[in-house]
mmCIF file of the N, C-alpha and C atoms, coordinates in Angstrom:
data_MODEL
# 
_entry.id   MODEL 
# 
loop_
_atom_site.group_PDB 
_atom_site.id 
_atom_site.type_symbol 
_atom_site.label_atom_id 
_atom_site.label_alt_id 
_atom_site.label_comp_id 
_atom_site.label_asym_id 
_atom_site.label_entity_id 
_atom_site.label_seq_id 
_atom_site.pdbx_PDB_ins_code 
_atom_site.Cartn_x 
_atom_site.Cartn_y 
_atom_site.Cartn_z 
_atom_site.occupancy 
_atom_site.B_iso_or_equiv 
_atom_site.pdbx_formal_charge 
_atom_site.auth_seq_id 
_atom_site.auth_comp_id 
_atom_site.auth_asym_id 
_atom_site.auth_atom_id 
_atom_site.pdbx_PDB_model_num 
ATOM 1   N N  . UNK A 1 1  ? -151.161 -185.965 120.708 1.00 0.00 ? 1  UNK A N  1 
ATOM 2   C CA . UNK A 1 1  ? -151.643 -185.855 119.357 1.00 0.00 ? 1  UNK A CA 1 
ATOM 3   C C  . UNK A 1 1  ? -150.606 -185.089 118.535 1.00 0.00 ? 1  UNK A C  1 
ATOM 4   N N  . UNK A 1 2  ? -150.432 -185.289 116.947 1.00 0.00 ? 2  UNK A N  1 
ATOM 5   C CA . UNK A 1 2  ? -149.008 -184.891 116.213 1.00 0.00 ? 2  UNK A CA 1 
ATOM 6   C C  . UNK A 1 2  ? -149.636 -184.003 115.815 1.00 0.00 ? 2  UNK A C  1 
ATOM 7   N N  . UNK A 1 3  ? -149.222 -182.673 115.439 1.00 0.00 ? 3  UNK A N  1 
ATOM 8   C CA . UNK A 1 3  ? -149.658 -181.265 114.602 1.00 0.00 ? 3  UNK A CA 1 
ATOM 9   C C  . UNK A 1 3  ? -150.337 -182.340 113.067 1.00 0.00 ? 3  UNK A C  1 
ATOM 10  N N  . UNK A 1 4  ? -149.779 -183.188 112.893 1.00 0.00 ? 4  UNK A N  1 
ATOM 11  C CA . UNK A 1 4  ? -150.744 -183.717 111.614 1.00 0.00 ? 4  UNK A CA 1 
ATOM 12  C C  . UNK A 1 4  ? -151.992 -184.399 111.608 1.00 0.00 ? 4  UNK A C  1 
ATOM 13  N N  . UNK A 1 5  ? -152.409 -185.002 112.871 1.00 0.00 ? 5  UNK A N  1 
ATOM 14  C CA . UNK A 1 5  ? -153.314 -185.540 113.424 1.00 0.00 ? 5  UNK A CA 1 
ATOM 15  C C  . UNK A 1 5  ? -154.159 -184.202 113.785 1.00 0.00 ? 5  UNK A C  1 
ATOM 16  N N  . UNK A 1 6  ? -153.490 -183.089 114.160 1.00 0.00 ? 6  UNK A N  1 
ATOM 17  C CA . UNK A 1 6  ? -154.737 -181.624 114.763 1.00 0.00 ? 6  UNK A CA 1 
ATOM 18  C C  . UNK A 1 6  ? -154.943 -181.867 113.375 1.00 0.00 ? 6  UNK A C  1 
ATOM 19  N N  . UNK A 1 7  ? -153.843 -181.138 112.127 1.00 0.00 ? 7  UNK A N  1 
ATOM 20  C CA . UNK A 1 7  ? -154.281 -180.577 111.116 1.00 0.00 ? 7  UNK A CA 1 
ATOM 21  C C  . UNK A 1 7  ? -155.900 -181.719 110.536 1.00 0.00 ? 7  UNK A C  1 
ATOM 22  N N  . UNK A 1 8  ? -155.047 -182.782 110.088 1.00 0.00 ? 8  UNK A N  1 
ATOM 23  C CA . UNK A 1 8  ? -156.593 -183.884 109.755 1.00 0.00 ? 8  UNK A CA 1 
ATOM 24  C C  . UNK A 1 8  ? -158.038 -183.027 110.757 1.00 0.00 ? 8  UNK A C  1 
ATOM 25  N N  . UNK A 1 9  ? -157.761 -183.564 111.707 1.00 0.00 ? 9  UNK A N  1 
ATOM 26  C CA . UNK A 1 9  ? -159.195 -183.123 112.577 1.00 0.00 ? 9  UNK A CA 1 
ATOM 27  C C  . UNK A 1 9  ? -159.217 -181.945 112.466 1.00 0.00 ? 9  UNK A C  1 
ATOM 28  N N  . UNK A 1 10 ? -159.017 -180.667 112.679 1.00 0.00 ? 10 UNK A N  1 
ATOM 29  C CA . UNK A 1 10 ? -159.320 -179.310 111.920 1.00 0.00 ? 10 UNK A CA 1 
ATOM 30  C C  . UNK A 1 10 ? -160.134 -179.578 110.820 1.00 0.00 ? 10 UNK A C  1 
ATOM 31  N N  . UNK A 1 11 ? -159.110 -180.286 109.297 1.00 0.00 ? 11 UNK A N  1 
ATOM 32  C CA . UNK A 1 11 ? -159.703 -180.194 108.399 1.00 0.00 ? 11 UNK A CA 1 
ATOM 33  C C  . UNK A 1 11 ? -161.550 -181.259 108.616 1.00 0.00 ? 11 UNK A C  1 
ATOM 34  N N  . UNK A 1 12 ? -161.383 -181.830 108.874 1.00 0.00 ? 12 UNK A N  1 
ATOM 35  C CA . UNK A 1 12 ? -162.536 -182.878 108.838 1.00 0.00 ? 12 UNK A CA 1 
ATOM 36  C C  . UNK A 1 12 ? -163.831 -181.679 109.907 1.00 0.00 ? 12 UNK A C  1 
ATOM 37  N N  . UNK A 1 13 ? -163.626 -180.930 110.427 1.00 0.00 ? 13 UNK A N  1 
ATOM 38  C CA . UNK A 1 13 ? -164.494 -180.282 111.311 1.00 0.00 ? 13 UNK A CA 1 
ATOM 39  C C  . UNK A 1 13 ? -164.694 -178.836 110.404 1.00 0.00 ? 13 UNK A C  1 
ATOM 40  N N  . UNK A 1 14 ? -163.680 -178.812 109.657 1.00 0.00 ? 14 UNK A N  1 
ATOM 41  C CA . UNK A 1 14 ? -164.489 -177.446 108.760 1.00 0.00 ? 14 UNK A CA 1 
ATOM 42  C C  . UNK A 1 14 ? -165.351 -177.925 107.377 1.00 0.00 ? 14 UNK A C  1 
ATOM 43  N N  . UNK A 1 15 ? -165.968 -179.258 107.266 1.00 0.00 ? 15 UNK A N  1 
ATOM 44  C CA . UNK A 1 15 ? -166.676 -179.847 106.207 1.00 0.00 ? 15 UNK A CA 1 
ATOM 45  C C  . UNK A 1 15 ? -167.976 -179.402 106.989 1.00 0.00 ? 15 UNK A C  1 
ATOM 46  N N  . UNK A 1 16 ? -168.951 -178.988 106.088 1.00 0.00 ? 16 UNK A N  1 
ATOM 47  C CA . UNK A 1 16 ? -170.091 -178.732 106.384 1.00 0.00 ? 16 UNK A CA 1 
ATOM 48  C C  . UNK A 1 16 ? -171.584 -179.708 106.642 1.00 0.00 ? 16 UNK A C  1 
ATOM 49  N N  . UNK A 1 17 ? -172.336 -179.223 107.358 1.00 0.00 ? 17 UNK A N  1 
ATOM 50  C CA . UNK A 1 17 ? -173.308 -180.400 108.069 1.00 0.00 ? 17 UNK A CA 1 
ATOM 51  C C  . UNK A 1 17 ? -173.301 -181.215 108.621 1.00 0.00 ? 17 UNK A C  1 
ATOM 52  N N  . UNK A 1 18 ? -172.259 -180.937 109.351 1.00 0.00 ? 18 UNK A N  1 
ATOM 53  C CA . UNK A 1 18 ? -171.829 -182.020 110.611 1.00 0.00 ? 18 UNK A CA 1 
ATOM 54  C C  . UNK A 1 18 ? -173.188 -182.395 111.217 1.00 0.00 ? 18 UNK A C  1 
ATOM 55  N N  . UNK A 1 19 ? -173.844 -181.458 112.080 1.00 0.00 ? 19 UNK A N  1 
ATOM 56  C CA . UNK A 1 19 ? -174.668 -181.799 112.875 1.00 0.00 ? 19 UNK A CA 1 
ATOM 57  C C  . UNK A 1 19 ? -176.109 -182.326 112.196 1.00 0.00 ? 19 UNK A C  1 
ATOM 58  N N  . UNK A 1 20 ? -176.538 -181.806 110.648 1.00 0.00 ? 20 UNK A N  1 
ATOM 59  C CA . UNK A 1 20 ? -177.358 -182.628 109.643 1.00 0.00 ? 20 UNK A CA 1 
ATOM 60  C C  . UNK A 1 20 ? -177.303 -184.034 109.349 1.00 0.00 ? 20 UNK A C  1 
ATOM 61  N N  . UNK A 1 21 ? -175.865 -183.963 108.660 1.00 0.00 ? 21 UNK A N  1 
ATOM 62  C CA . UNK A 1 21 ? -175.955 -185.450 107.773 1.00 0.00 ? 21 UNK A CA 1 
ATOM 63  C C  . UNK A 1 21 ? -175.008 -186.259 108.509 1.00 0.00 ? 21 UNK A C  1 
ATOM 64  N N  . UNK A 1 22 ? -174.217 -185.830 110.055 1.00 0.00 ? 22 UNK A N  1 
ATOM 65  C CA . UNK A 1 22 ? -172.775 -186.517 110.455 1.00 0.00 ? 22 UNK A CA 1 
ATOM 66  C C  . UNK A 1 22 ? -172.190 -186.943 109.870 1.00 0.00 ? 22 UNK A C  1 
ATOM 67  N N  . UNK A 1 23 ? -171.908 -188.594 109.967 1.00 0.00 ? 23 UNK A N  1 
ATOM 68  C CA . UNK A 1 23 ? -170.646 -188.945 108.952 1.00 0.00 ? 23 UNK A CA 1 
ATOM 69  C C  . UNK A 1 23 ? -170.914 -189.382 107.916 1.00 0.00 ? 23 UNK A C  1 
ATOM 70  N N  . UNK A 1 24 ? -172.407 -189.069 107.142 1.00 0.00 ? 24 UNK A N  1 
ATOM 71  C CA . UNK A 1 24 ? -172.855 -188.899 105.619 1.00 0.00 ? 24 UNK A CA 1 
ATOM 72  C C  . UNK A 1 24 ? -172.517 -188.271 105.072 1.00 0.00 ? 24 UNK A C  1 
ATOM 73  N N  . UNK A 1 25 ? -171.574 -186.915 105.967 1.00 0.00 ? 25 UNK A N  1 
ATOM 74  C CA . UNK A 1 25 ? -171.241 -185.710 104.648 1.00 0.00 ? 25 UNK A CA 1 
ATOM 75  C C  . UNK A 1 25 ? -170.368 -185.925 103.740 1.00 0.00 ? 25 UNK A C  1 
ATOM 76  N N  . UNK A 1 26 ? -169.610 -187.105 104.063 1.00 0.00 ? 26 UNK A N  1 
ATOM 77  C CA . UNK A 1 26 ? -168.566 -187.323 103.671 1.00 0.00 ? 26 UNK A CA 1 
ATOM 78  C C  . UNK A 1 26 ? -168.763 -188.440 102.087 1.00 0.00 ? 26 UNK A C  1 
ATOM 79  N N  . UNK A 1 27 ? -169.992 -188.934 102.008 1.00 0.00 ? 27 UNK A N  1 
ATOM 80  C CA . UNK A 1 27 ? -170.658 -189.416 101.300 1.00 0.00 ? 27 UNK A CA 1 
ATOM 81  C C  . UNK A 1 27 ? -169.952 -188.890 99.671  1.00 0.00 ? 27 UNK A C  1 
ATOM 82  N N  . UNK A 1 28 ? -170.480 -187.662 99.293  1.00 0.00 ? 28 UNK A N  1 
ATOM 83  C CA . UNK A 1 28 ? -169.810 -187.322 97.652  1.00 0.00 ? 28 UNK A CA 1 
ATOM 84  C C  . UNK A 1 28 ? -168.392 -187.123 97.815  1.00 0.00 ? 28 UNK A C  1 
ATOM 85  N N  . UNK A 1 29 ? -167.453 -187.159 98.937  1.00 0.00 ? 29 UNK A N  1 
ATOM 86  C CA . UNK A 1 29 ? -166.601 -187.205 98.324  1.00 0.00 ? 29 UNK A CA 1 
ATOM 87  C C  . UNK A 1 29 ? -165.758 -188.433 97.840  1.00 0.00 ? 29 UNK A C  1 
ATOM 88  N N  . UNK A 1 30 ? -166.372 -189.620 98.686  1.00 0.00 ? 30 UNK A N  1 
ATOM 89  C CA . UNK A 1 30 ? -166.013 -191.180 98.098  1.00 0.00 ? 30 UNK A CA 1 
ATOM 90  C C  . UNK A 1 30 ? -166.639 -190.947 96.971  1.00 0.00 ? 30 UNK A C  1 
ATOM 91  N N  . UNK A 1 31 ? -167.716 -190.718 96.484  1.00 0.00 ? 31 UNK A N  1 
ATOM 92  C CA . UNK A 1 31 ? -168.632 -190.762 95.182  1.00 0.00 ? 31 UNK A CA 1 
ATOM 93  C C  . UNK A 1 31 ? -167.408 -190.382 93.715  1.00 0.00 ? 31 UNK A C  1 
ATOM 94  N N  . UNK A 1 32 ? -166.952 -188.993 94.359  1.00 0.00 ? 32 UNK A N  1 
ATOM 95  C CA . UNK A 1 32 ? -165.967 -188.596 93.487  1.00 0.00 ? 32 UNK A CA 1 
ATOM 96  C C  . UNK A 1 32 ? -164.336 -189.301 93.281  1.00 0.00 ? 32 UNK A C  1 
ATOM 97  N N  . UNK A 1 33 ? -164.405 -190.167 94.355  1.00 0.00 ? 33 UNK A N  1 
ATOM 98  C CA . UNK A 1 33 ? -163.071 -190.734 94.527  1.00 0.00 ? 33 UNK A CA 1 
ATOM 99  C C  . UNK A 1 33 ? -163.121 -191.957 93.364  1.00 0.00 ? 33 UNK A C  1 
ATOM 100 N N  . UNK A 1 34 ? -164.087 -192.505 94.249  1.00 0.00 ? 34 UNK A N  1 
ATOM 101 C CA . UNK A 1 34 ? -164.596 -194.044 93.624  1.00 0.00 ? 34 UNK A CA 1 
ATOM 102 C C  . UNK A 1 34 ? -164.644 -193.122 91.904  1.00 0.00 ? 34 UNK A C  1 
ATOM 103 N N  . UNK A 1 35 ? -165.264 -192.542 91.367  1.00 0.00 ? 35 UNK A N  1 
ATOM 104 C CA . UNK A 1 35 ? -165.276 -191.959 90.297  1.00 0.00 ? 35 UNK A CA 1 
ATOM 105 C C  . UNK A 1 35 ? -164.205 -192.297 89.445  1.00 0.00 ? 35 UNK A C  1 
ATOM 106 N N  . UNK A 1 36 ? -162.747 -191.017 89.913  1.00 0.00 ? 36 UNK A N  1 
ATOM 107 C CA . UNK A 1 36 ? -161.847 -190.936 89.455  1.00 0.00 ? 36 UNK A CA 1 
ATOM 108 C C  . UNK A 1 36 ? -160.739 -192.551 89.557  1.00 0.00 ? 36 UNK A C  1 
ATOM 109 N N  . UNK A 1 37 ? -161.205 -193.189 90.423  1.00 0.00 ? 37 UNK A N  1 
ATOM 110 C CA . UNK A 1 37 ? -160.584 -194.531 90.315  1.00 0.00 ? 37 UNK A CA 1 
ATOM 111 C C  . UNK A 1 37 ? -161.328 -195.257 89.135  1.00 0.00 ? 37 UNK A C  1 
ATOM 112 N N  . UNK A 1 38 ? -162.185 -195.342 89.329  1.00 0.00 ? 38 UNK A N  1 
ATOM 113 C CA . UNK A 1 38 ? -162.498 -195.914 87.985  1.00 0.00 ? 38 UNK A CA 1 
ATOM 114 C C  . UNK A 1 38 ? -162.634 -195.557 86.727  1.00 0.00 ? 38 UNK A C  1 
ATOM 115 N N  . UNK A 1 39 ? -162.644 -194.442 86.264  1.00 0.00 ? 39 UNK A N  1 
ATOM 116 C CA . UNK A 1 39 ? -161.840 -193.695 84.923  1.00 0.00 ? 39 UNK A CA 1 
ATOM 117 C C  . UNK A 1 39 ? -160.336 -194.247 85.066  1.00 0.00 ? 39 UNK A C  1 
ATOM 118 N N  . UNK A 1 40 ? -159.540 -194.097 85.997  1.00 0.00 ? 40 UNK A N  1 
ATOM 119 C CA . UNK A 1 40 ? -157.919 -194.325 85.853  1.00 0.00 ? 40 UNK A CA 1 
ATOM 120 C C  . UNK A 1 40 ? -157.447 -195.987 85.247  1.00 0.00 ? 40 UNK A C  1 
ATOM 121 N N  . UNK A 1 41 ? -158.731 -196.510 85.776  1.00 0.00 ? 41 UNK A N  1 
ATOM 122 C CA . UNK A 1 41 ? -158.773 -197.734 85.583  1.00 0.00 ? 41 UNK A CA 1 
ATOM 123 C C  . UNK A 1 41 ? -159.162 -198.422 84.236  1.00 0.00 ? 41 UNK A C  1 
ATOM 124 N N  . UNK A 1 42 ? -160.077 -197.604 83.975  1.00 0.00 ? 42 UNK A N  1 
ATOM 125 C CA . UNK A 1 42 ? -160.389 -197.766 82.631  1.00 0.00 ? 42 UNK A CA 1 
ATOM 126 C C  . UNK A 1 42 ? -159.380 -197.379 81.501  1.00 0.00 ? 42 UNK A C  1 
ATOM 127 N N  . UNK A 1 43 ? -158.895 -196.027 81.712  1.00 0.00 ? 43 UNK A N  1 
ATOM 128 C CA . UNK A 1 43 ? -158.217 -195.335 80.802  1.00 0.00 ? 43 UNK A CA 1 
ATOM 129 C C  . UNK A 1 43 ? -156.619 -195.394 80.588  1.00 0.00 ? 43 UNK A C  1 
ATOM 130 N N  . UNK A 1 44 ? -156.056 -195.422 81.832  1.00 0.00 ? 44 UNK A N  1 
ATOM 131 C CA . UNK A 1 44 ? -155.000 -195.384 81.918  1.00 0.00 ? 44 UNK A CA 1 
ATOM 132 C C  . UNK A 1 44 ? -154.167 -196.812 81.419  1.00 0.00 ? 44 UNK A C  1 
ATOM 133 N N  . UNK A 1 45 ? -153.312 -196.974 80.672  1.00 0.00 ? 45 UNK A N  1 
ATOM 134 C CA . UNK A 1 45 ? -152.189 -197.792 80.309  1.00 0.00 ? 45 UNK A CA 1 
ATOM 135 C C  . UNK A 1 45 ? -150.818 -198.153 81.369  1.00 0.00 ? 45 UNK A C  1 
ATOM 136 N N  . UNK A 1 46 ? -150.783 -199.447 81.772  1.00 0.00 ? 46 UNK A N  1 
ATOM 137 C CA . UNK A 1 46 ? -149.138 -199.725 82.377  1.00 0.00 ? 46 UNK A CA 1 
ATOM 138 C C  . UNK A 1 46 ? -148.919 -200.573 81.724  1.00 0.00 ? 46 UNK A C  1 
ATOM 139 N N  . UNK A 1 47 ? -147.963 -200.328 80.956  1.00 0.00 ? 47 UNK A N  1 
ATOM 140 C CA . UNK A 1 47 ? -147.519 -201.323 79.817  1.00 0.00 ? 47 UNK A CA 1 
ATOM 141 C C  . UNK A 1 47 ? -148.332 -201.089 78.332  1.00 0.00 ? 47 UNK A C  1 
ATOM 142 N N  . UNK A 1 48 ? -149.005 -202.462 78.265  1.00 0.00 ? 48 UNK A N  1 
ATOM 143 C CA . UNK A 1 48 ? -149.934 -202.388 77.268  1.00 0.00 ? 48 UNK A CA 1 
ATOM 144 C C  . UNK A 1 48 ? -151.249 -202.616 77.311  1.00 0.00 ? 48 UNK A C  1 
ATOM 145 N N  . UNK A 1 49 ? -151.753 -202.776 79.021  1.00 0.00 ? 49 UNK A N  1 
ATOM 146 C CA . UNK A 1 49 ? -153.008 -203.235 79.486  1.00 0.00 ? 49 UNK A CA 1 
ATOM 147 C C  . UNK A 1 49 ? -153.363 -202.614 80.475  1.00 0.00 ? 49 UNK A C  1 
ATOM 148 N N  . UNK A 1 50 ? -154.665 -201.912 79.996  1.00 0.00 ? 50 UNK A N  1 
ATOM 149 C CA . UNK A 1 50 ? -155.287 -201.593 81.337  1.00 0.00 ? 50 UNK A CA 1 
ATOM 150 C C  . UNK A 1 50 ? -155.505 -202.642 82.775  1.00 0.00 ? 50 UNK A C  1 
ATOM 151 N N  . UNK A 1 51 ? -156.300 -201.999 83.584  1.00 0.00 ? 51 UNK A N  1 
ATOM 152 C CA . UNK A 1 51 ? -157.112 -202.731 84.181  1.00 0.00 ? 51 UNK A CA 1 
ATOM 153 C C  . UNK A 1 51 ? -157.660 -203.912 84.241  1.00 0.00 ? 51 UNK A C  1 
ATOM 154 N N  . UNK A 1 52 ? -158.743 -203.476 83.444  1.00 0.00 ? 52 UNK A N  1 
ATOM 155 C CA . UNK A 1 52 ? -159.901 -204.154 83.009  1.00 0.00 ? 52 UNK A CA 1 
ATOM 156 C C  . UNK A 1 52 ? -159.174 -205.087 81.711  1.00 0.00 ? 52 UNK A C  1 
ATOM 157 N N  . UNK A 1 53 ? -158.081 -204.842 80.794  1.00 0.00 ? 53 UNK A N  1 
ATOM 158 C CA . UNK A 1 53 ? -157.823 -205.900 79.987  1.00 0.00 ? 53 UNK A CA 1 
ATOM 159 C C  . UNK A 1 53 ? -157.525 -207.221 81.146  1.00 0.00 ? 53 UNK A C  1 
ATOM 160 N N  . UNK A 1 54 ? -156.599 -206.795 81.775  1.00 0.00 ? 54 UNK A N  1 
ATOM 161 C CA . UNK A 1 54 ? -156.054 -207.700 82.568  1.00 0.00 ? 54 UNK A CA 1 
ATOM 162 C C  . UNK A 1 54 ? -157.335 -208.530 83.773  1.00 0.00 ? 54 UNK A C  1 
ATOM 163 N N  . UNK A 1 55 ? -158.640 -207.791 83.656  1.00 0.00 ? 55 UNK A N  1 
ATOM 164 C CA . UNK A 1 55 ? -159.668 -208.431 84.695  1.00 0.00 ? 55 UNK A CA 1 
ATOM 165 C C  . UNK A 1 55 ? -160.158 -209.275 83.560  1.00 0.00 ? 55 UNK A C  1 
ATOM 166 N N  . UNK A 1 56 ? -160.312 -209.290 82.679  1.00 0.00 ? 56 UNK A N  1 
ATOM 167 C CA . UNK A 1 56 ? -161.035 -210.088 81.903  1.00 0.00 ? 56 UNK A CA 1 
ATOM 168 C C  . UNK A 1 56 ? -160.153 -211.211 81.064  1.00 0.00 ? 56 UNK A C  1 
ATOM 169 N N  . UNK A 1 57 ? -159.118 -210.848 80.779  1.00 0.00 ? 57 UNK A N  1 
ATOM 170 C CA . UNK A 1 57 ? -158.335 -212.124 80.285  1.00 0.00 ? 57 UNK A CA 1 
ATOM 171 C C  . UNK A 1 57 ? -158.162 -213.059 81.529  1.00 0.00 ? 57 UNK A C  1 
ATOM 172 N N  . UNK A 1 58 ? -158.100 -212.817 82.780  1.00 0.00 ? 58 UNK A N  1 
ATOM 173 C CA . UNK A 1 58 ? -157.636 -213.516 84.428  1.00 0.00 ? 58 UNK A CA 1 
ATOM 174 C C  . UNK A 1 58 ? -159.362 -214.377 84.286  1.00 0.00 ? 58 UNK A C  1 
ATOM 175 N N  . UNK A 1 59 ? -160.522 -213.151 84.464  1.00 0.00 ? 59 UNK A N  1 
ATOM 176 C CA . UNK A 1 59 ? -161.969 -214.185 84.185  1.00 0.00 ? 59 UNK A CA 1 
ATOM 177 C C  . UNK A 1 59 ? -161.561 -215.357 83.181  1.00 0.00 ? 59 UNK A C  1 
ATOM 178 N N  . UNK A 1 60 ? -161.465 -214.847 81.667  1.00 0.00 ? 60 UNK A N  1 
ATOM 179 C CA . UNK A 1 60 ? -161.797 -216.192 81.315  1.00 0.00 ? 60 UNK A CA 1 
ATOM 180 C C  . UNK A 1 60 ? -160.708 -217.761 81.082  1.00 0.00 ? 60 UNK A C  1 
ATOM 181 N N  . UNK A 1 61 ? -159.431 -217.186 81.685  1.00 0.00 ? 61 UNK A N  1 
ATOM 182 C CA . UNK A 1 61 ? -158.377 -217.596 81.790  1.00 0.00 ? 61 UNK A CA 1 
ATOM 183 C C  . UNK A 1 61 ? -159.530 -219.021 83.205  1.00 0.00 ? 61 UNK A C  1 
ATOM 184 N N  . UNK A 1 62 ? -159.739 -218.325 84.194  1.00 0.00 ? 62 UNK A N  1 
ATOM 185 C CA . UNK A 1 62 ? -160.105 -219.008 85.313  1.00 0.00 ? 62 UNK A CA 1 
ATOM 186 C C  . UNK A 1 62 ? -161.322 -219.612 84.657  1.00 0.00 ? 62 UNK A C  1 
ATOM 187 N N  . UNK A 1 63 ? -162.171 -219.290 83.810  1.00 0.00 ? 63 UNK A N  1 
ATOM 188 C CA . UNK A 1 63 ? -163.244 -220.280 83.061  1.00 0.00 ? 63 UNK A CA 1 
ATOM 189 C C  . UNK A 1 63 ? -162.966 -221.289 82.406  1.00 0.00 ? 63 UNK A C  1 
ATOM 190 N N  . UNK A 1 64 ? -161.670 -220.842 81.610  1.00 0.00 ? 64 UNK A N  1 
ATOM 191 C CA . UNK A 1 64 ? -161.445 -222.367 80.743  1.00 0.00 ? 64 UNK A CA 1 
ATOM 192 C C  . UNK A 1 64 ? -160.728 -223.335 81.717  1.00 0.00 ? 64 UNK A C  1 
ATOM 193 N N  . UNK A 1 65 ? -159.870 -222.891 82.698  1.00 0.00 ? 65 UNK A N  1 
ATOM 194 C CA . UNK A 1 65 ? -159.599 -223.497 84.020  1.00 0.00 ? 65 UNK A CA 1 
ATOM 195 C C  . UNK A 1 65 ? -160.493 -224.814 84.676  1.00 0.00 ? 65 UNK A C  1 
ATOM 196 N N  . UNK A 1 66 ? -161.566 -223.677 84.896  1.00 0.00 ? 66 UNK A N  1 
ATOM 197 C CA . UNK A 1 66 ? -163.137 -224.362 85.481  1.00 0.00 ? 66 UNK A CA 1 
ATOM 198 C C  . UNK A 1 66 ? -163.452 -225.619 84.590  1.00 0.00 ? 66 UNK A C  1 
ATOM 199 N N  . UNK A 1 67 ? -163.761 -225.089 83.439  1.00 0.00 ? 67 UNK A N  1 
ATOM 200 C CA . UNK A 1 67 ? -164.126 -226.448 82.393  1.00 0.00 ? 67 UNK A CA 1 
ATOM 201 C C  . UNK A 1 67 ? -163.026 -227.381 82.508  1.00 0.00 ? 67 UNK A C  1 
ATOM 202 N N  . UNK A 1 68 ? -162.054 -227.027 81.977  1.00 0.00 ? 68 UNK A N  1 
ATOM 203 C CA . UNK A 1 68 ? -161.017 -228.147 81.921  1.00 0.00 ? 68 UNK A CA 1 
ATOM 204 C C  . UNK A 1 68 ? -161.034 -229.322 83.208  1.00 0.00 ? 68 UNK A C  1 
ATOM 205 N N  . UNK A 1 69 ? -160.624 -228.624 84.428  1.00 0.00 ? 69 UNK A N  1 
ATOM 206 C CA . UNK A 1 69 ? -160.947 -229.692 85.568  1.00 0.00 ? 69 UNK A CA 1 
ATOM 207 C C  . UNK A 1 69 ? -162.551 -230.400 85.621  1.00 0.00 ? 69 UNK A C  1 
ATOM 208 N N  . UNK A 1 70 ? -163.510 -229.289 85.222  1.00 0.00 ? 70 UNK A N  1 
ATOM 209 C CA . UNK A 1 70 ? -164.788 -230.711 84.974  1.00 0.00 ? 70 UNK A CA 1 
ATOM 210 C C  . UNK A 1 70 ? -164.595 -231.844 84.076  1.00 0.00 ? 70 UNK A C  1 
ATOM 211 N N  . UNK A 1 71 ? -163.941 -231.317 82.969  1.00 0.00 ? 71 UNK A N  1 
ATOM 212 C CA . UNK A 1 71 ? -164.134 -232.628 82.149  1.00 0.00 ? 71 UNK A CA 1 
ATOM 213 C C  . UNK A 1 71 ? -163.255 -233.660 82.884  1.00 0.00 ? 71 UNK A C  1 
ATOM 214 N N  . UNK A 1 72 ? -161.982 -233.081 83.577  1.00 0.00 ? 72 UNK A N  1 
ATOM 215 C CA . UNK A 1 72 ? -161.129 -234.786 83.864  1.00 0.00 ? 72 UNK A CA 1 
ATOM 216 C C  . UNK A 1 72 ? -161.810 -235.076 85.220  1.00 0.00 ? 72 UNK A C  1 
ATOM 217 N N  . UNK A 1 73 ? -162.548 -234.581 85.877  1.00 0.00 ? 73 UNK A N  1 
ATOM 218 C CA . UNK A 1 73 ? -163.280 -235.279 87.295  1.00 0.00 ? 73 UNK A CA 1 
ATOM 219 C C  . UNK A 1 73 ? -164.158 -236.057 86.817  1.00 0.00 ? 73 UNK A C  1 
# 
């Protein structure tokens, strides 16, 4: 085992309620992760488009897609 592999397991064994909630404790801190990913996502700029500009122009990009091939089938 690498001194970084102890350190991880150290850290993961000094989180509290192990023997309560086991590997539920770990529960809020995805809560808070998932969180801050999705603010970054929302908020943050690369270029001139977030995220979400770029999820929704790709949706309806792939809708008019959709239609178009119904009408020529």
């Amino acid at each position: 085992m690498t001194a970084t592999s102890s350190r991880i397991k150290g850290f993961l064994q000094k989180v509290p309620s192990r023997k309560t909630f086991s590997i539920y404790r770990f529960l809020p801190f995805f809560f808070k992760l998932e969180t801050v990913m999705e603010c970054f996502m929302i908020n943050v700029q690369i270029g001139q488009e977030t995220f979400y500009d770029v999820y929704r122009r790709k949706w309806s990009e792939r809708k008019c897609q959709d239609k178009l091939e119904g009408l020529t089938t």
